[in-house]
N, C-alpha and C positions, 0 to 999 in steps of 0.2 A: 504494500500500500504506500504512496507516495504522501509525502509531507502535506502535499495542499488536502489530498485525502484525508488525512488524518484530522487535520485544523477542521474541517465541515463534518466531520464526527463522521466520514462513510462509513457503515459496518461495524460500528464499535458499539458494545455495550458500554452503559456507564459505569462509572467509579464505584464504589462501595457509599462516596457523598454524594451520589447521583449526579455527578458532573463530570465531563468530557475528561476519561483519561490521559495521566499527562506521561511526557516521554522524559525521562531524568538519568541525568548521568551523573554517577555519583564516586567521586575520585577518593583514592586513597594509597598513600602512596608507601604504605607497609599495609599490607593483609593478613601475615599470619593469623590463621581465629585461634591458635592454641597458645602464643605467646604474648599477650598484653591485649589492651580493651579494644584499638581499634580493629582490627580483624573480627572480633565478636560482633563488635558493633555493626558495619559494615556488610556481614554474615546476617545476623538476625534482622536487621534494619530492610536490609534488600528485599529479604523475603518477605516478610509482611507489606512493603510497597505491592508485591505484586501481586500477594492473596488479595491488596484491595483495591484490583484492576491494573497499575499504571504500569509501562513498561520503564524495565530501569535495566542502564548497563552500568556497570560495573568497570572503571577504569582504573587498574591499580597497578604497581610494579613488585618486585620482589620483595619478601616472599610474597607469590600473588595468593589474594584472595580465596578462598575454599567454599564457593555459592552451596546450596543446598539445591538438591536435584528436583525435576518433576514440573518447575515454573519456567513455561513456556514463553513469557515475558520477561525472564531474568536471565542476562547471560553476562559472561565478561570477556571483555577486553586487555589485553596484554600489553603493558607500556615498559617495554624494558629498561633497565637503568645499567648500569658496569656490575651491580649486585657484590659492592668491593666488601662486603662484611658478609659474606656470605661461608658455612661451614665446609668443610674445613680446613679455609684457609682464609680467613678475615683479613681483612685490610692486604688485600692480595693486592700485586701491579699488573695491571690487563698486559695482554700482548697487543702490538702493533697493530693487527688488521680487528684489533674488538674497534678500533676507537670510531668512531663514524662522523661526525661532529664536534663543534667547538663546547658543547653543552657535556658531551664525555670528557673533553680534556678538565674544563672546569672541575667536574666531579671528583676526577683524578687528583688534581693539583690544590685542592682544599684538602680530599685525604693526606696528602702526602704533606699538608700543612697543619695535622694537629685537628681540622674542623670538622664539624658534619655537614655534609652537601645538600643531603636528598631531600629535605625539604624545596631546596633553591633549584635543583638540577628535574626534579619530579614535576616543579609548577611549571619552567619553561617547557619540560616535554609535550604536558598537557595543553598548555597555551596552542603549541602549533597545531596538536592534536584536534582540538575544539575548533580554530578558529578554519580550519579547513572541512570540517565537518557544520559549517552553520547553517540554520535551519534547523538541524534534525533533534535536537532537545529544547525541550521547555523552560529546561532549569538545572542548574547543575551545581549541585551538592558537594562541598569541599569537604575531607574529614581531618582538617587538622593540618592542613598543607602549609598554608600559609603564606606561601614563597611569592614573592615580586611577581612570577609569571601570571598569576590573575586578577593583577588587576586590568582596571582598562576594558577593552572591549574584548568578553570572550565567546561570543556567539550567543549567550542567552545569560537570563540576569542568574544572579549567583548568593547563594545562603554557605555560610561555613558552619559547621561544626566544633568549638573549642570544647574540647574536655576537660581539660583543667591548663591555666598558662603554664608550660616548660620552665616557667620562671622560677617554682616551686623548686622545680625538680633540682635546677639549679645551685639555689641556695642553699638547700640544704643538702648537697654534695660539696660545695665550700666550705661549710660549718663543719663538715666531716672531717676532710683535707686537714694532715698534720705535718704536710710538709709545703716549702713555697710551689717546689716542684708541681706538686700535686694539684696546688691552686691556681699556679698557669696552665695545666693542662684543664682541670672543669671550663675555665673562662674559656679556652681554644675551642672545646670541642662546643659550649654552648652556644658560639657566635651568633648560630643562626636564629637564637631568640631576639636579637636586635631586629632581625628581618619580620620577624614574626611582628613583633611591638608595631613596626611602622604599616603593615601589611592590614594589622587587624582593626587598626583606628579609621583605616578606609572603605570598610567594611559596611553594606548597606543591613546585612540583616545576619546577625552571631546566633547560632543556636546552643544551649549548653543545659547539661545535666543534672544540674543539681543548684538550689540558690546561694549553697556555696561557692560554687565556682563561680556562678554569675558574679557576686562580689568582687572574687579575685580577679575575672578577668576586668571589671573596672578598675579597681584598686591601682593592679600588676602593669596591664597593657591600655588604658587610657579610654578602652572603648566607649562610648557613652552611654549609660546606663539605660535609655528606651530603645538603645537598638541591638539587647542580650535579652533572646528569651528562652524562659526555663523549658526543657521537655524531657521531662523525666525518662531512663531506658529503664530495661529490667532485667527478668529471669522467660527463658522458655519453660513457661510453667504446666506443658505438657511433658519436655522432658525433666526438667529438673522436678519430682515427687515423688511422694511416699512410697514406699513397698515393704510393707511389713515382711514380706520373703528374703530380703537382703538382711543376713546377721548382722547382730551390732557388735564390733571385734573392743572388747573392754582396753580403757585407759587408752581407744584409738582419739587421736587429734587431728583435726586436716588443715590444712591451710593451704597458702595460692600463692608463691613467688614468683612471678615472673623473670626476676633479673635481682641479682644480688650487688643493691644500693641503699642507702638509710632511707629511701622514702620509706621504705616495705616492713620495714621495722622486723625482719626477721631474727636479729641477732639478740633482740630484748625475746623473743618468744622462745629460740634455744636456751637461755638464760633460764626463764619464767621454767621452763620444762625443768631443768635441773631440780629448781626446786619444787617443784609437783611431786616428785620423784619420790622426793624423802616420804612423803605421806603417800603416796599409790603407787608404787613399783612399778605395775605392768601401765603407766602412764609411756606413752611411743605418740612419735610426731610422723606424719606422713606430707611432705610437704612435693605437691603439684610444681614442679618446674627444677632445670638445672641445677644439678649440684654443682658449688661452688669448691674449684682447686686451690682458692687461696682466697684470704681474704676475712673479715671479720667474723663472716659467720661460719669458715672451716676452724678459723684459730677457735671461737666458742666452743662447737662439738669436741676437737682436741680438749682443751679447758677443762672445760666439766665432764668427760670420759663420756660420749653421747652416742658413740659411734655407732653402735648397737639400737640405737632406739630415735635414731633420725633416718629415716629414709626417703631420698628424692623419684620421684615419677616424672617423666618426659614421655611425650610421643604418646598418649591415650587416647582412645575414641571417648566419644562421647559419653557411651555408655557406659564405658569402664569409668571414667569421671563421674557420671552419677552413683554409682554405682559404691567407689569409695566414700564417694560423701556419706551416706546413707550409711554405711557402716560405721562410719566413724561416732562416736560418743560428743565429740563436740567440735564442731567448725570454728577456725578460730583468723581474724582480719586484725593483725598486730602492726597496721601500716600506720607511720605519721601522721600522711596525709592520704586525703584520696579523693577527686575529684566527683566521684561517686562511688564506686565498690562492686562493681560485680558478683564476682566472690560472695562478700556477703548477700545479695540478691536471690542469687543461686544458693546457699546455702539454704537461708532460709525456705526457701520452696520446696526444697527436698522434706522438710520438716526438722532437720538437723540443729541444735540449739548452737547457739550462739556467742561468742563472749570477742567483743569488736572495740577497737579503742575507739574516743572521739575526736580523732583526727580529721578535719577538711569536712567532705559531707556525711562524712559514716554514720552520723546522728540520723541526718535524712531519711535513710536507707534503712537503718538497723531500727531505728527505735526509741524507745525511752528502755534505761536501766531496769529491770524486775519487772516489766512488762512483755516485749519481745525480744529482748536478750539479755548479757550482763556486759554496761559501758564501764570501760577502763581509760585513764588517761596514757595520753601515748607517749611510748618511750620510760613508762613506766613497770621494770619489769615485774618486780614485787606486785603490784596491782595485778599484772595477767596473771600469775600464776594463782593468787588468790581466786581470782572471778574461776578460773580453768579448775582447780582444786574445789571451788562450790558444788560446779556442774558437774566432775567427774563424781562424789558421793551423795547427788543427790537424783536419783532416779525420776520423781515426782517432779522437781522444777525443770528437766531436761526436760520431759513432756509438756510440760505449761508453753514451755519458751517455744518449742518446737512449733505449735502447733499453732499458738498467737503468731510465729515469726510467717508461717505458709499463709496464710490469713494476711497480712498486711500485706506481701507481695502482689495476692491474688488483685486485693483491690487497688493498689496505687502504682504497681510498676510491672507490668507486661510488655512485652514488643508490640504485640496490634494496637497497644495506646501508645507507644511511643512513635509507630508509624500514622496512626493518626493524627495525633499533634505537629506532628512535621510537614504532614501535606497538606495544613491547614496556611503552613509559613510559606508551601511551596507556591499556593495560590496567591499568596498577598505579595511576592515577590514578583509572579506575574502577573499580577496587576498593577503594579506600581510599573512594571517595563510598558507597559501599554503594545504590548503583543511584538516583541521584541523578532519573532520568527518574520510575521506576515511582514512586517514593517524591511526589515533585512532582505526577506526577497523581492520586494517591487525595489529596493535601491539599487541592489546587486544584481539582479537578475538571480539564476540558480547557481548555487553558493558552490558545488561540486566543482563550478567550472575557474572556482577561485582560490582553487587548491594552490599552496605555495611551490612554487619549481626550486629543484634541487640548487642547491647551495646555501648561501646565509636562509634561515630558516624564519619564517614569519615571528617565531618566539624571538629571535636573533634582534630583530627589529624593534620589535613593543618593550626591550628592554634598553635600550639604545639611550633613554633618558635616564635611565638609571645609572647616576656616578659610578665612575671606578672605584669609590671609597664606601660607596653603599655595598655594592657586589663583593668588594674583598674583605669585607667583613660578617660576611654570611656563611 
């Protein structure tokens, strides 16, 4: 079906809002869904767009995206990058004939400087991507890019996604930092939060997670407070639930690290576990994500002789992820901060009880104190291990929490309401472009035929105003 088809509704049934499905492309420029929120996000977000009619592609780079099968309307798109952090052999140097362009070398030559790229090198690829393809989407959804490449004109109006500002992440990897060394290298690698800062105050319409974050991203990146709106994500709360068929493995603890950094607060939770220990022996941590070969939280298990009763999971299907949840005696989110919490999301819906610090939006998310779980302050480990040591001897309030925590998800945080609320921003964005498609093809003619020709690359161009001094600090 051709675009002007599309626009006159030919053949199409309507939305789930009973209005004209929209076409979205929604970029993302890390996809993994088993290693950190955006890939989840991105994963569950897609899907429910198209349970409620709209088609959405999916434009992401390495590791690409992991869609979920069966939606006929959802498909993705492949935007390669140099993938230089890629296992295993990170921060690899491409060979000669990888390079294709000046947007590779770039990538290259910020690695080789200490910084991270792929924010800056991910939005120009998309830039030429999009702008060669205009017409063909409604709206195009950023999930955290941020990068110089979209601003300006990129074929249809544009809503981002901040999850929480990198800015966070930042500082308190400085505050960590105990040597100078160390604290030139956070500032090197976080450069490209400066791109971010300037990228997101030009922003017509921010979407974010939690009214925590909403905060920070005022606070952090200057954005103006009527143009951050809240839309809560959630749990897949068909798959993440109860099964009284899954055993409960006694003194089991689960928790979710993605990456071993002080956001995650995992080194106050091996800590908190040590002493759990003294009063419940068969008290064992199972902790979802890479074991660390060095670093605060291997010196901890060394430390406190842990070795035996820490074990890391990588690489699970889904099911096996629910599956451990549900066994485990207590779910446990010992992060800082957190711009929402998945984890605990997913936890709770399993029915698995709780005990979450209030860190960033955790509050949000988890709860009140002795209601749907047990709040602890963060970076407190005495506090976890007491809340952990309640729950593990108390059979009756595991239940309680358990069951108040699936209960609260049900009703305030799902994906079909978080896909709801977002295409609610999708429409007001296209309405505010005043049909940004029709208007582009009586200017241009048909946009196919304004495809950029090889060489400097139409992204190559639209950043051509952007200083030498902006670029090399990204």
């Amino acid at each position: 079906m051709t675009a002007e088809a599309r626009e006159a509704g030919a053949g199409q049934e309507p939305a789930a809002d009973g209005m004209r499905p929209l076409d979205i492309a929604l970029l993302t420029y890390k996809g993994n869904p088993f290693c950190g929120g955006q890939g989840v996000y991105v994963r569950h977000l897609s899907r429910e767009l198209a349970r409620l009619g709209h088609r959405v592609e999916v434009i992401g780079s390495q590791p690409y995206p992991v869609l979920d099968e069966g939606y006929p309307r959802l498909t993705l798109t492949e935007l390669p990058s140099l993938d230089l952090y890629r296992q295993p052999d990170p921060f690899r140097t491409p060979k000669r004939e990888e390079y294709r362009d000046w947007i590779d070398a770039l990538e290259v030559a910020t690695m080789w400087t200490g910084g991270f790229p792929e924010p800056l090198t991910f939005s120009l690829r998309a830039r030429h991507h999009l702008r060669a393809r205009r017409g063909e989407f409604d709206v195009v959804h950023d999930n955290q890019t941020l990068g110089y490449g979209l601003l300006g004109d990129i074929g249809a109006p544009l809503v981002t996604t901040i999850h929480h500002p990198i800015t966070v992440d930042r500082q308190l990897e400085l505050d960590a930092a105990d040597t100078w060394q160390r604290r030139y290298s956070v500032r090197r690698w976080y450069a490209f939060t400066r791109m971010q800062k300037r990228v997101a105050r030009r922003l017509p319409s921010v979407l974010t997670v939690s009214g925590s974050s909403r905060q920070e991203i005022v606070d952090h990146l200057g954005v103006r407070g009527d143009r951050v709106h809240v839309v809560h994500i959630g749990a897949d709360t068909d798959l993440f639930a109860p099964n009284p068929a899954v055993p409960e493995v006694p003194g089991r603890i689960v928790t979710t690290s993605s990456a071993d950094v002080p956001l995650k607060g995992l080194v106050f939770l091996v800590e908190a576990l040590a002493k759990v220990r003294t009063e419940h022996p068969a008290a064992h941590l199972v902790v979802v994500g890479k074991r660390p070969q060095e670093g605060p939280v291997a010196q901890a298990i060394e430390r406190y002789g842990l070795e035996g009763a820490v074990e890391f999971v990588k690489g699970i299907s889904d099911a096996e992820l629910v599956d451990l949840i549900r066994s485990a005696q207590v779910a446990c989110v010992p992060s800082l901060y957190e711009g929402f919490s998945l984890p605990a999301a997913e936890a709770m819906a399993t029915g698995t009880p709780l005990v979450a610090t209030t860190g960033g939006a955790i509050p949000e998310v988890a709860g009140r104190d002795g209601e749907t779980c047990l709040a602890v302050p963060p970076g407190d480990a005495g506090a976890l291990a007491a809340g952990l040591g309640r729950l593990l001897g108390d059979r009756e309030l595991r239940a309680r929490l358990g069951a108040a925590g699936r209960e609260r998800v049900l009703e305030k945080f799902t994906w079909a309401r978080a896909a709801e609320g977002t295409v609610a921003h999708y429409r007001e964005a296209v309405a505010r472009s005043a049909g940004p498609r029709r208007d582009a093809r009586s200017a241009a003619g048909d946009s196919r035929s304004a495809a950029p020709t090889p060489g400097r690359s139409a992204a190559a161009a639209s950043v051509a105003g952007v200083s030498s001094e902006s670029r090399a600090t990204c």
